[in-house]
C-alpha positions as CSV (number, residue, x, y, z in Angstrom):
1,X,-1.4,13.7,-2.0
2,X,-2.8,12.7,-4.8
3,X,-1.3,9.0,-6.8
4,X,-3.6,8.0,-10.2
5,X,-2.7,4.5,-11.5
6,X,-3.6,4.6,-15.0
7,X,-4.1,1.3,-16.9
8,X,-7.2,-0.5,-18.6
9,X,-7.8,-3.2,-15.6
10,X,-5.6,-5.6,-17.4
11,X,-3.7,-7.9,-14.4
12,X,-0.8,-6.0,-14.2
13,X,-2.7,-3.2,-14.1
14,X,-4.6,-4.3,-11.0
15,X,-1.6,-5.3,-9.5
16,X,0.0,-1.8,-9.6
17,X,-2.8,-0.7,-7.9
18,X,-2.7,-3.3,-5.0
19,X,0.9,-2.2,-4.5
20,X,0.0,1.2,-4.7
21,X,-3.1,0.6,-1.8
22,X,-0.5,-1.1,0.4
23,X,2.5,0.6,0.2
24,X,-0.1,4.1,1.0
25,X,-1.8,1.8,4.1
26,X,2.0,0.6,5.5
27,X,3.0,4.7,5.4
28,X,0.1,6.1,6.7
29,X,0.6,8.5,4.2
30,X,-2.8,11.1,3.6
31,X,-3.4,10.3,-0.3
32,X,-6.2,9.8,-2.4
33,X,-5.4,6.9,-4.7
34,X,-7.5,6.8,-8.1
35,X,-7.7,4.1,-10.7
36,X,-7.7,6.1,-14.2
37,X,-9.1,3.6,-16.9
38,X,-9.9,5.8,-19.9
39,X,-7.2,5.7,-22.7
40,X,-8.1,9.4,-23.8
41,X,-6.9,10.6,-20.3
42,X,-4.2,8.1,-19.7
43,X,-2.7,9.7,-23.0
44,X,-3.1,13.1,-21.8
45,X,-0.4,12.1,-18.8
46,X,1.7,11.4,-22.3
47,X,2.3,8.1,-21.2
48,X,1.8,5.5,-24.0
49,X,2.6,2.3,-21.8
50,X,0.3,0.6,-18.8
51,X,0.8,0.7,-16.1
52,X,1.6,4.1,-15.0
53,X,1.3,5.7,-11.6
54,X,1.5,9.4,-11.1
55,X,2.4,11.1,-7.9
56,X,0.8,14.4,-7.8
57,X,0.7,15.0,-11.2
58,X,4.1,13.8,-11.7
59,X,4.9,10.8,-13.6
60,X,6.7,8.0,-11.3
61,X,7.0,4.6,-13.6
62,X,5.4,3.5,-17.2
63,X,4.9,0.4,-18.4
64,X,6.1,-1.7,-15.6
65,X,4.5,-2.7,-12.0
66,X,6.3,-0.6,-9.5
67,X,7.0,-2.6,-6.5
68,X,5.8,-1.7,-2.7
69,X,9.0,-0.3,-1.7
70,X,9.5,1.8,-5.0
71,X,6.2,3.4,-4.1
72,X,7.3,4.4,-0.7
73,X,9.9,5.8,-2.0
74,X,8.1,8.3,-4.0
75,X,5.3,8.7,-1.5
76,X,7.9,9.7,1.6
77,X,9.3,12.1,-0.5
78,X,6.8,14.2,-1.7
């Protein structure tokens, strides 16, 4: 599996990514988890707000910090 958390490092950013991290380590879940921080390819996933996970190339949440549990969510199902 692969989850990219795209944002510029800004706080909220960092704390989508910390959910992210925990929510993969409390599923065991096999998944690379990448921090994306360049604005050219954070646009290219034609999201225009941060932060933004994606699940597999798939675009879960924009703009807002998805919470631990969200993030299971989308993880268990894929």
């Amino acid at each position: 599996m692969d989850i990219k958390v795209l944002g510029p490092g800004c706080s909220k950013c960092k704390q989508a990514e910390k959910n992210v991290l925990e929510a993969v380590a409390e599923t065991g879940v096999n998944a690379k988890v990448e921090k994306v921080t360049d604005l050219m390819k954070i646009a290219g996933y034609g999201v225009f707000g941060t932060p933004s996970v994606v699940v597999d190339g798939e675009v879960k949440c924009v703009g807002k910090i998805p919470t631990k549990e969200e993030v299971k969510g989308w993880i268990s199902k894929s």
